[in-house]
N, C-alpha and C positions, 0 to 999 in steps of 0.2 A: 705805577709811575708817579703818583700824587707824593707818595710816602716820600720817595727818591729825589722829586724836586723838592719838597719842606728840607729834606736834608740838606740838599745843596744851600737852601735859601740862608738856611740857620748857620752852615758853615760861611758860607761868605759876609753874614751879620756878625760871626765871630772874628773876624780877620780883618774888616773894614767898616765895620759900624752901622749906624744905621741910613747908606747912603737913599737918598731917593732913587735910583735908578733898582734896585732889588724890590722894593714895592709896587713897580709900573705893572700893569697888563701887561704890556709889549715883552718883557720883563720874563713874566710867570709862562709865556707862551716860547717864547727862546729857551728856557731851560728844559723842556721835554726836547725840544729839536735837539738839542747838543749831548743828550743823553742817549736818546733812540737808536737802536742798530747796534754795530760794534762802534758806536763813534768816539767811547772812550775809549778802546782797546788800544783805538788804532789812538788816540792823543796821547796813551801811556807809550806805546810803541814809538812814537816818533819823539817823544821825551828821551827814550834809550837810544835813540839813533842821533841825538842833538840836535833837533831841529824842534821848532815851536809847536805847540799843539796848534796853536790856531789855527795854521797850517792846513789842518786837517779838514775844518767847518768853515773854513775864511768864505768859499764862496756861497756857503746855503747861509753863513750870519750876514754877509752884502746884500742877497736875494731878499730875505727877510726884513732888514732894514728898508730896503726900498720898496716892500707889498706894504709894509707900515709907515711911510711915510716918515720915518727918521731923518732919511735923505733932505737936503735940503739946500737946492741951489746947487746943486751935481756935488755936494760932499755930506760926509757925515762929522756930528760936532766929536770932537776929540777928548769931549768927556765921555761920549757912552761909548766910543774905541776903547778909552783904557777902561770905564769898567765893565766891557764883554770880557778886556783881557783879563780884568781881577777874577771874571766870572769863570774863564776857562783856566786859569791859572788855581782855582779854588777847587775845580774839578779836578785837577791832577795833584792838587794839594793830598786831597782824601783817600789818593792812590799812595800818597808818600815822596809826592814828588813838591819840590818846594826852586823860584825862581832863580837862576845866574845871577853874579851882580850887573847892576845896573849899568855896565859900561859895553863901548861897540860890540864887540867879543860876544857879549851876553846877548844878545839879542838877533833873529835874523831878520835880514831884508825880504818882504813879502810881495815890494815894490815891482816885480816885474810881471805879471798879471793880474792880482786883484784892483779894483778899482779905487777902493778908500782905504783899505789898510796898509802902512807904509811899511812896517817893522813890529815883531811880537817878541817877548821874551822868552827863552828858551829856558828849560827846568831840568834840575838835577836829582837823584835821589837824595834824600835825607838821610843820611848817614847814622 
């Protein structure tokens, strides 16, 4: 599993730089979680059905956020939403899958049961 998170770590230092949030603990310990089981199978799978990956893990990355104290004041801050999503988005990148554009269309509403995430991007094959 070690080998497989460095890769994810190194692909999403290729695609976004070197943000602080890829460096964190909290960070190093979310990416085995989103990796473990079939939980990319099933983010590649629901990439082919249009819907977000996030989708998938939204409520064990809420769970998670809130054993580690992300949470704050019953929200989470909305820079490390978007880069869970670069981070999930980076994981179905390495499948071949790459984001919708950036408009309503491209994105689904996740707002009806999870607690902090409002909306994730949905991904297309690369062509």
């Amino acid at each position: 599993m070690e080998k497989r998170v460095q890769f994810v770590v190194e692909a999403f230092k290729a695609r976004y730089g070197e943000r602080p949030f890829i460096k964190r603990t909290e960070t190093l310990e979310l990416i085995p979680l989103l990796l473990q089981g079939d939980k990319v199978e099933r983010m590649i799978a629901a990439c082919q059905a249009g819907q977000a990956p996030l989708r998938v893990v939204v409520y064990e990355v809420e769970a998670f956020a809130e054993a580690h104290a992300i949470v704050t004041n019953g929200a989470l801050p909305d820079a490390w939403k978007q880069d869970v999503g670069r981070l999930v988005g980076t994981i179905v990148y390495l499948a071949g899958y790459v984001a919708d554009d950036d408009v309503p269309d491209g994105k689904e509403d996740l707002q009806k049961t999870p607690k902090y995430f409002h909306c994730a991007a949905k991904f297309h094959k690369m062509i």
